[in-house]
C-alpha positions as CSV (number, residue, x, y, z in Angstrom):
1,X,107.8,129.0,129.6
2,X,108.7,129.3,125.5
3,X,108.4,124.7,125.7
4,X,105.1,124.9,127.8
5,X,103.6,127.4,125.0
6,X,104.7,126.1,122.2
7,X,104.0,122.6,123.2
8,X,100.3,123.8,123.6
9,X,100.1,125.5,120.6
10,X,101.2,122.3,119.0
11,X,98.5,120.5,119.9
12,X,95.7,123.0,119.8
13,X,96.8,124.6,116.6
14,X,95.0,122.2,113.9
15,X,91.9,121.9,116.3
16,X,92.4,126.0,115.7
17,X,92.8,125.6,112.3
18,X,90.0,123.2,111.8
19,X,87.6,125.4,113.9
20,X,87.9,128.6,111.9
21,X,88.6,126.7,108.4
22,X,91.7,127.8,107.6
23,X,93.8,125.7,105.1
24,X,97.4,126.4,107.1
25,X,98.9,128.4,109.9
26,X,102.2,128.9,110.5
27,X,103.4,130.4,114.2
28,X,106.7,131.9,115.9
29,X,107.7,132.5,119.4
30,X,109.9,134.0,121.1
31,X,111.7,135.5,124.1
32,X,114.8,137.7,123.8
33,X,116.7,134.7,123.3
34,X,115.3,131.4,121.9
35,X,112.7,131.4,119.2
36,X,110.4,128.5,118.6
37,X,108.1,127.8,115.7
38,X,105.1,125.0,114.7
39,X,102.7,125.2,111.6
40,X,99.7,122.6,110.9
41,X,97.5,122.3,107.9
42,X,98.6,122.8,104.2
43,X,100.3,125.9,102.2
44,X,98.4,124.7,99.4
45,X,95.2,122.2,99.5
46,X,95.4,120.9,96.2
47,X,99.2,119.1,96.3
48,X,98.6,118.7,99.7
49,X,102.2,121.2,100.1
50,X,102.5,121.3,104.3
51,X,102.3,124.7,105.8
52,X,105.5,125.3,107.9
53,X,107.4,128.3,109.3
54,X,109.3,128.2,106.7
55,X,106.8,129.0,103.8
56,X,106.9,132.4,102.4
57,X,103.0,134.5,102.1
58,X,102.8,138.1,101.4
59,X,103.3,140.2,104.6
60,X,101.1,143.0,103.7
61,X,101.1,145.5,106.4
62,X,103.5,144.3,108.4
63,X,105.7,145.9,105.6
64,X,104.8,149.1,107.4
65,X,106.7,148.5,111.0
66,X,109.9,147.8,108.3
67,X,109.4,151.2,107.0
68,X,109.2,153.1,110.2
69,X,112.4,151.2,111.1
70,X,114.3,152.1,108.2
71,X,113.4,155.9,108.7
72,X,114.2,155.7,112.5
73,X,117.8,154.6,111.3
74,X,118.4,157.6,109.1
75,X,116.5,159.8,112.3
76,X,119.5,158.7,114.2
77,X,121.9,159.3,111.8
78,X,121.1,162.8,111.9
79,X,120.1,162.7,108.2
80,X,116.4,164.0,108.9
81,X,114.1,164.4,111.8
82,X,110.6,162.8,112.4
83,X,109.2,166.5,113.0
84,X,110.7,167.6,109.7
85,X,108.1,168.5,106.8
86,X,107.9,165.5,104.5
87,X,107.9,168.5,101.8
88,X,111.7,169.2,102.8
89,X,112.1,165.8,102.5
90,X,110.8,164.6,98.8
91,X,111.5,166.3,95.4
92,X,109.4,169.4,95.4
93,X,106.4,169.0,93.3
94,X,106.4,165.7,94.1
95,X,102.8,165.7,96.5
96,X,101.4,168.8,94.2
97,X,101.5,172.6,93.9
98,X,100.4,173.5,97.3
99,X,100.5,170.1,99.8
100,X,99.6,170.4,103.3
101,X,101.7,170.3,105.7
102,X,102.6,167.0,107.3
103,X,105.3,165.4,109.2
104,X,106.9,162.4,108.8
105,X,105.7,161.3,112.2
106,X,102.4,162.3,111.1
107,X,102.9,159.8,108.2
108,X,103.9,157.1,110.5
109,X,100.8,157.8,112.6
110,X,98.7,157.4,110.4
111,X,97.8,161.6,110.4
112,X,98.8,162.8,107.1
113,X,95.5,163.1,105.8
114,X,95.2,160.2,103.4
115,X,92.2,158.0,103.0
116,X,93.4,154.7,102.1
117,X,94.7,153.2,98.8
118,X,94.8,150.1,100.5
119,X,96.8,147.8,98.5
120,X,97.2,149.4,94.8
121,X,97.1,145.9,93.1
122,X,99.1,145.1,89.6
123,X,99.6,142.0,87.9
124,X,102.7,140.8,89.0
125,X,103.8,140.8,85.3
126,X,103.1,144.5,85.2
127,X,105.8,147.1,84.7
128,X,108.0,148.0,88.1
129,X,106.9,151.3,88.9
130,X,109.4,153.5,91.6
131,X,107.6,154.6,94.4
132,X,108.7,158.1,93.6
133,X,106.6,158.2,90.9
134,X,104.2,156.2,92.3
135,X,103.3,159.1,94.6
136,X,103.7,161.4,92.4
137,X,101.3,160.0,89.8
138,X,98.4,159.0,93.1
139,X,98.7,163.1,93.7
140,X,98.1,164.3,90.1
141,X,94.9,161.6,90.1
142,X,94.1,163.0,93.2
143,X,92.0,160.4,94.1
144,X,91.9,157.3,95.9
145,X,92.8,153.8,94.1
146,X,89.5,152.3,95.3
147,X,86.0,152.1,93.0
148,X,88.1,154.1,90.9
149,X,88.5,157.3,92.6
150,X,85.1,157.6,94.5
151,X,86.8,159.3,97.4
152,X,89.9,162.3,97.6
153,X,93.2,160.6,98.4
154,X,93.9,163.4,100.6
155,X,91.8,164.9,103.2
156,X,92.7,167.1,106.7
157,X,95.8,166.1,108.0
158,X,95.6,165.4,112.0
159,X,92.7,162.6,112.6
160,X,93.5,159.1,112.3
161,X,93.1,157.1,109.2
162,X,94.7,154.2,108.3
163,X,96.5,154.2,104.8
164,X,99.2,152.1,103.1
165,X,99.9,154.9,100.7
166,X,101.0,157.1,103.6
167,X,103.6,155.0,104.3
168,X,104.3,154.4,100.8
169,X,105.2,158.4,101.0
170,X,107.4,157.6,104.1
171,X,109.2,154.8,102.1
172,X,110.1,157.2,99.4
173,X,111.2,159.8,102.0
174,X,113.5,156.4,102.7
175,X,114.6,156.1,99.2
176,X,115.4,159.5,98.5
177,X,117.0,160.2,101.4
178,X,119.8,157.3,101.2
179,X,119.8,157.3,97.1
180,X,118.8,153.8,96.8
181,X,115.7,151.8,95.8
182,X,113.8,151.2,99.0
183,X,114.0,147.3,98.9
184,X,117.6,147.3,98.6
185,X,118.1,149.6,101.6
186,X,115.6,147.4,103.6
187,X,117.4,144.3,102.6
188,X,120.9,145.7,103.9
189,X,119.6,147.6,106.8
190,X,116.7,145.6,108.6
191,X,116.4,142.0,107.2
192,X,120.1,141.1,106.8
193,X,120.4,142.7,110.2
194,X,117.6,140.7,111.6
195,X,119.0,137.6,110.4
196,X,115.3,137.1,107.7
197,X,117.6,135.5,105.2
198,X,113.9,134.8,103.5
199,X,112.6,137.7,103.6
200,X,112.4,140.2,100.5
201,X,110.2,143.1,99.1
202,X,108.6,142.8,96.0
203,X,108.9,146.3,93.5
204,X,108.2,144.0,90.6
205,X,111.9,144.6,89.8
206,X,114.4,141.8,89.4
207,X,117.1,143.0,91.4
208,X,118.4,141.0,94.0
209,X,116.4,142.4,96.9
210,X,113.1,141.9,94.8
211,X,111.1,138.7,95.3
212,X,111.2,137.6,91.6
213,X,114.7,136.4,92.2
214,X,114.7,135.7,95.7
215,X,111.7,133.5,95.8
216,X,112.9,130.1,96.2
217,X,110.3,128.1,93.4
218,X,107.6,126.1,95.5
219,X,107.6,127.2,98.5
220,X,105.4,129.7,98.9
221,X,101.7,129.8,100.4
222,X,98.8,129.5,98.3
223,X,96.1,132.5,99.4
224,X,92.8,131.1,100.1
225,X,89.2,132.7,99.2
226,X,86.7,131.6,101.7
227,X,83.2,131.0,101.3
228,X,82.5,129.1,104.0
229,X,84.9,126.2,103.9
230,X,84.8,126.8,100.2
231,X,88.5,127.8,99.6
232,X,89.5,128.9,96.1
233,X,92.8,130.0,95.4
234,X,93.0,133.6,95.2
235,X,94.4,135.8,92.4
236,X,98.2,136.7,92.5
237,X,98.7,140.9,93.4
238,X,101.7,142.5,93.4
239,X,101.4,146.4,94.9
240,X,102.6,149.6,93.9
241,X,102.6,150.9,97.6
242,X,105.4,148.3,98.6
243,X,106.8,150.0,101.5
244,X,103.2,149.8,103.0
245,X,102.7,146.5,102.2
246,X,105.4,145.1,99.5
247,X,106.7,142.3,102.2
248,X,107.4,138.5,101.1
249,X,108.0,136.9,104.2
250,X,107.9,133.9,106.8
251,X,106.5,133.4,110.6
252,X,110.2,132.3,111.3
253,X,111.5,135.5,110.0
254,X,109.2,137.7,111.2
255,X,109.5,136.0,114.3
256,X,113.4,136.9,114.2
257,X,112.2,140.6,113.3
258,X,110.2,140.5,116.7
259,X,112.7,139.1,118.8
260,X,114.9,141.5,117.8
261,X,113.0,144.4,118.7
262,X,112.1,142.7,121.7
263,X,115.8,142.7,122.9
264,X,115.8,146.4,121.9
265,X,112.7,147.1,124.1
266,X,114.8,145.8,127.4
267,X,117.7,147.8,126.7
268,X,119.8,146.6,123.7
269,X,120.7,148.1,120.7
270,X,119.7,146.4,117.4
271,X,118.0,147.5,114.3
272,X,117.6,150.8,116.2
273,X,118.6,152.3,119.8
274,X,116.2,151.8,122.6
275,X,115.2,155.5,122.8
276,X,114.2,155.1,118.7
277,X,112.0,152.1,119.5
278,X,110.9,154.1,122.6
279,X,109.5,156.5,119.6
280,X,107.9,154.2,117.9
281,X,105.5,152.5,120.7
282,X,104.6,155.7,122.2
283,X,101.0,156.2,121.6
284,X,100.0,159.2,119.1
285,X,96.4,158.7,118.5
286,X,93.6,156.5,119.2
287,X,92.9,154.2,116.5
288,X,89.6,151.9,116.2
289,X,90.1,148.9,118.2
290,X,87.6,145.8,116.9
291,X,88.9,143.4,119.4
292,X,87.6,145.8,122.3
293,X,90.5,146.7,123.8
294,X,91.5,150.3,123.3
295,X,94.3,150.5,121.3
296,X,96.3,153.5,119.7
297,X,98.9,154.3,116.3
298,X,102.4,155.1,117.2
299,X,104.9,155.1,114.8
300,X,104.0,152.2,112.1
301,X,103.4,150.3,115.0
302,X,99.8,149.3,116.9
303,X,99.3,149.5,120.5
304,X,97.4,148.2,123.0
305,X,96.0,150.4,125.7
306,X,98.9,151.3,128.5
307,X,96.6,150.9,131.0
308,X,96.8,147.0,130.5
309,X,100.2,147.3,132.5
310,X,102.6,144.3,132.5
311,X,99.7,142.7,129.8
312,X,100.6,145.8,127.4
313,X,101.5,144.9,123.9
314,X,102.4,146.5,120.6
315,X,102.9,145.0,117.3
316,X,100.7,145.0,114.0
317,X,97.7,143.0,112.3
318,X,98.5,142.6,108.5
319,X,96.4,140.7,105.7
320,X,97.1,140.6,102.0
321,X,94.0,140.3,99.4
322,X,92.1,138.1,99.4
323,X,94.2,135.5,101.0
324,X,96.8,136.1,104.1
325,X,96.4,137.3,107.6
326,X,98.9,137.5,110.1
327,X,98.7,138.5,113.6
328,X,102.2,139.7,115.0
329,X,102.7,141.5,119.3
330,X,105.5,141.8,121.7
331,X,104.6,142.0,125.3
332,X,107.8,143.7,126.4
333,X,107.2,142.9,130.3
334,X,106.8,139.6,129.5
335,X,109.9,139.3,127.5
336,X,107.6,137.2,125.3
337,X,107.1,137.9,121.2
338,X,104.6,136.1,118.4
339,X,103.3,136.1,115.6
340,X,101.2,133.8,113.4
341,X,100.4,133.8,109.6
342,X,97.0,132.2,107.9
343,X,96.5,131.7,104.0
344,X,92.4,132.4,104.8
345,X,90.2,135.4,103.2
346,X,86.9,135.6,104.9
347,X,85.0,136.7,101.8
348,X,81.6,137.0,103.2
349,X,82.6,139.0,106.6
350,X,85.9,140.5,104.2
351,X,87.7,141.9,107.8
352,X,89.4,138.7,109.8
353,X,90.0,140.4,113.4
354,X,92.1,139.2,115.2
355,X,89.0,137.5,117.9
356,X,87.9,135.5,114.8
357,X,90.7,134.4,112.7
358,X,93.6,131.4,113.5
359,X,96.3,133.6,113.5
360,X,94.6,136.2,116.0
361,X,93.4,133.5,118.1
362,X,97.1,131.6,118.3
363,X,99.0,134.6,118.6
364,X,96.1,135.8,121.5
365,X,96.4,132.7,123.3
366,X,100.5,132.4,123.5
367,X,100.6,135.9,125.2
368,X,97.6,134.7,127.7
369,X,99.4,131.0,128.4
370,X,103.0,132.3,128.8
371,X,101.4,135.3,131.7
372,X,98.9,132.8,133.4
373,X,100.5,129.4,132.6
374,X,99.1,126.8,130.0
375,X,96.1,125.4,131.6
376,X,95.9,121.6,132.4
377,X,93.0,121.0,130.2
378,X,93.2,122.1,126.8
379,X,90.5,121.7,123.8
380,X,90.2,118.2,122.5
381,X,88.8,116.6,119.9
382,X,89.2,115.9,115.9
383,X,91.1,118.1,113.9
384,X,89.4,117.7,110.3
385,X,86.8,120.1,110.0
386,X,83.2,119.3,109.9
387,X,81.5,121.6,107.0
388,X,80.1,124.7,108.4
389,X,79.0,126.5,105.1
390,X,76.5,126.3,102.5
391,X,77.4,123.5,100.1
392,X,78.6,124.8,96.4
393,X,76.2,124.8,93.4
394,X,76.1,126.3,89.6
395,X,74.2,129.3,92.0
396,X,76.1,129.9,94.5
397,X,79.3,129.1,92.2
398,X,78.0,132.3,90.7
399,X,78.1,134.6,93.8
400,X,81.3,133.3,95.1
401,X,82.5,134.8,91.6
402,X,80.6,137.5,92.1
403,X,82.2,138.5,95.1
404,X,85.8,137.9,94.0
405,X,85.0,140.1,90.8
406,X,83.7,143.2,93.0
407,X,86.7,143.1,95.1
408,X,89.2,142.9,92.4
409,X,87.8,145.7,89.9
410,X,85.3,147.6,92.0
411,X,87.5,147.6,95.3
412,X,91.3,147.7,93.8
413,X,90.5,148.8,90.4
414,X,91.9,146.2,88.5
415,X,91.2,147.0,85.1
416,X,92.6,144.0,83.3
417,X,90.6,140.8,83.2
418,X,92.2,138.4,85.4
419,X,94.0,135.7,83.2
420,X,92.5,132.5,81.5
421,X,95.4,130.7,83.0
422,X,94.7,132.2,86.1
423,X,91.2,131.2,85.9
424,X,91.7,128.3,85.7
425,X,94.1,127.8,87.9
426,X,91.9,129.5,90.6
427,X,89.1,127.0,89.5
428,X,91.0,123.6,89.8
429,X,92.7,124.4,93.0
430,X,89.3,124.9,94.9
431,X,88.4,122.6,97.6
432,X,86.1,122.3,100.5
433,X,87.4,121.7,104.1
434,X,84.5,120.0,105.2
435,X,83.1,116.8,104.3
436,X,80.6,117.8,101.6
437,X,80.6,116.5,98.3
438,X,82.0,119.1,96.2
439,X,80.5,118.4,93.0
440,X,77.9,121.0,93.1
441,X,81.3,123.3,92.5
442,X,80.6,125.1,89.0
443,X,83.7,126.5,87.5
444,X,81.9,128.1,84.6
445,X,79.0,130.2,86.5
446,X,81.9,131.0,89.4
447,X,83.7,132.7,85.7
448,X,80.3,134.4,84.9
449,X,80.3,136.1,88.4
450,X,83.3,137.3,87.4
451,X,82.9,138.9,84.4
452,X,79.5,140.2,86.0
453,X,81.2,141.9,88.6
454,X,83.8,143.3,86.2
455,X,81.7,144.9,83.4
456,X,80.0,146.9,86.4
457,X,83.5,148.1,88.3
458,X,84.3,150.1,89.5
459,X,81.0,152.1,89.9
460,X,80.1,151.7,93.4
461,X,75.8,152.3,92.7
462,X,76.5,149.8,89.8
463,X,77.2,147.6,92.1
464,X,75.0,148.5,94.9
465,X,72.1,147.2,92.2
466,X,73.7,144.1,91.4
467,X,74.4,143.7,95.2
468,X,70.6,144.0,96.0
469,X,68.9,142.5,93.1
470,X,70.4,139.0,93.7
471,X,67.6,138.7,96.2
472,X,67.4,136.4,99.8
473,X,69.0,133.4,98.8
474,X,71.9,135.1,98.3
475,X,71.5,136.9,101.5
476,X,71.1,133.8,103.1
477,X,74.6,132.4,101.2
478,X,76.6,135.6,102.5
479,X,75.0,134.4,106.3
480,X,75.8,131.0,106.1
481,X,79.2,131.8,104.6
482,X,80.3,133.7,108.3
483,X,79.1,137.4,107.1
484,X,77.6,139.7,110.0
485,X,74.7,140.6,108.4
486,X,72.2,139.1,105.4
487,X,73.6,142.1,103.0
488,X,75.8,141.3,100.0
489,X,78.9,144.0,100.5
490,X,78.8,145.1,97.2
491,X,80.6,147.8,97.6
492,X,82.3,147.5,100.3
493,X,81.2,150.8,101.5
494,X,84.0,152.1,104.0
495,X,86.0,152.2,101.0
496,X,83.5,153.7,98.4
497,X,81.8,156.9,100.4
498,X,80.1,159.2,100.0
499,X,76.9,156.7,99.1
């Protein structure tokens, strides 16, 4: 079954690739015991670098299933509960004079009542920051990361809503607990376990568990902005909130992370005991499911509706701004595991479900193929893609900058001006995937768009206006580019209420 699937991936993946314009993907498979891997495309367009399982990308949140493991160990060491107040947990102040009272499940779920903080980016030159204070400095803002504060960071604990700083809170619950720095704990106790001898978190330290000495030079991804099959390399982030979404990682690693839990979910002790994991795929509460099938939280993990039967799966989507998604799902009946990693950003649409992207789409079809069998046809044709987007020019140069500006410091909160060098770099490393001309590409008006977009951020009704004075055309870019509707998202307003 693992040769028939991964033989058909092999030859559907670039016609995959090429469909949905993404640069690379990279894919893993597995049963409980053989693992598989194949990649097509590029890791980075402009040296023409191959993409293969091998190639580190930011993990973004699947960072958060690492966290929920490393809490589960110390649950079953009889250090702590996952019913015990986080407040008995943490140093006392630490979440302000008068917190609410949450659970570390709760945290894991999802329910501790913060909004989002998404990502929390930094320079990657910035100064390390411990997540202790971290959290401690996010509660006396009191505010959300995103457009600058223009929501609470904490609201009533209970409902569902997804948030990386939550976890973040759970990972220092990790760190002060045990007494050591979260990615070194993590390094001993889940990817040294695992066998993810790539695999690192990134606290901007340079310890040996951090990514700045780990990171083997040249072999990692390059992030992709899309606009269209316009593809400009994105920005480099490092985040604050790394137990949420801190992870440097690979499809083959992850893939050993998967399998893993996968021989845990038919009865053998790894990471954790089957009873912990048990825990963790139990649905808590219903979560918003953009793929159509109902789907719930349980502990850091995501999970398809029970009802499915044998075709249930759990796992977790991931992304990491504005240029990584990864799909990753065990289906536990099936004995079968994947996961799949794409260095594409949708700018124009800015979510990448899972129905849409390459990574979703592989990672969607391995679970159908190794249930119902590969079928004896499979799509044919070219690989290279045709170009599906609006050809640059010095005008729409200047709304793809626009765009990557209002992300950066309206959305994050960046303040710093991104970096000449970086600019630059950003600039010469853009390439269409289509057969276009590219010359309409206009480096400077792409820079203007920019620095538009920053001297606005992070005022959301700042820029609203911007957003709605650049007029039809550029409603008619953002279409042609893949967006859902002829609206310029600036802001993106799920992260900027109220309006």
């Amino acid at each position: 079954m693992l040769d028939d699937v991964t033989g058909a991936l092999e030859r559907v993946l670039p016609r995959l690739a090429a469909a949905t314009g993404t640069p690379g993907v990279a894919v893993a498979v597995a049963t409980s015991d053989e693992l598989r891997t194949t990649a097509t495309g590029f890791a980075d367009l402009r040296s023409a670098t191959p993409m293969t399982a091998q190639t580190l990308a930011p993990g973004g949140s699947l960072t958060k299933p690492v966290t929920g493991l490393a809490y589960l160990q110390l649950v079953e060491d009889g250090a702590v509960g996952l019913d015990t107040p986080i407040d008995q947990i943490l140093p006392t102040g630490l979440r302000g004079p008068a917190p609410a009272g949450v659970t570390a499940a709760m945290l894991a779920a999802h329910q501790g009542g913060y909004y989002s903080d998404i990502v929390t980016a930094t320079s990657p030159a910035a100064p390390a920051e411990s997540i202790l204070d971290y959290v401690r400095r996010r509660h006396e803002a009191g505010t959300a990361v995103e457009y600058d504060g223009a929501v609470p960071l904490v609201n009533e604990p209970g409902p569902y809503a997804y948030s990386s700083f939550g976890i973040g809170v759970l990972g220092g619950a990790v760190e002060h607990l045990t007494g050591e720095p979260y990615g070194a704990r993590v390094q001993k106790q889940v990817f040294a376990a695992a066998g993810m001898n790539s695999t690192s978190v990134d606290d901007g330290t340079r310890n040996a568990w951090a990514t700045g000495s780990r990171g083997r030079a040249g072999s990692a991804a390059t992030g992709y902005m899309a606009f269209g099959d316009w593809c400009v390399p994105s920005p480099r982030f490092r985040t604050a909130a790394y137990p949420g979404v801190g992870l440097q990682t690979t499809a083959a690693d992850v893939g050993r992370l998967l399998q893993s839990l996968l021989r845990t979910a038919r009865g053998t002790s790894g990471l954790v005991r089957p009873e912990s994991l048990e825990l963790m795929v139990t649905p808590r509460v219903a979560r918003p499911s953009p793929s159509g099938v109902r789907s719930f939280a349980g502990l850091t993990l995501e999970l398809a509706d029970p009802a499915l039967g044998k075709d249930h799966w759990w796992g977790h989507t991931a992304a990491f701004p504005w240029g990584f998604w990864w799909e990753a799902r065990v289906w536990p009946h099936h004995d079968l595991a994947a996961v799949a990693v794409g260095n594409r950003w949708d700018m124009a649409r800015f979510h990448n479900p899972a129905t849409r992207s390459a990574p979703g789409l592989a990672v969607e079809w391995a679970g159908r193929w190794a249930t119902a069998g590969v079928p004896g046809r499979l799509p044919v044709g070219g690989t290279g893609p045709a170009w599906t987007g609006p050809r640059p020019t010095p005008e729409n140069s200047r709304w793809a900058g626009l765009l990557v500006g209002e992300r950066t410091h309206g959305l994050m909160a960046v303040t710093d001006p991104l970096p000449a060098a970086t600019l630059a770099a950003m600039s010469a490393g853009a390439r269409g995937l289509g057969d276009a001309d590219p010359s309409g590409w206009d480096a400077d008006a792409f820079r203007r768009g920019i620095g538009e977009a920053q001297a606005l951020s992070p005022d959301p009704e700042a820029l609203r206006a911007l957003g709605r004075s650049l007029g039809p055309d550029a409603a008619l870019w953002m279409l042609a580019c893949g967006a859902s509707s002829a609206e310029l998202t600036m802001p993106v307003d799920a992260f900027a209420r109220p309006r």
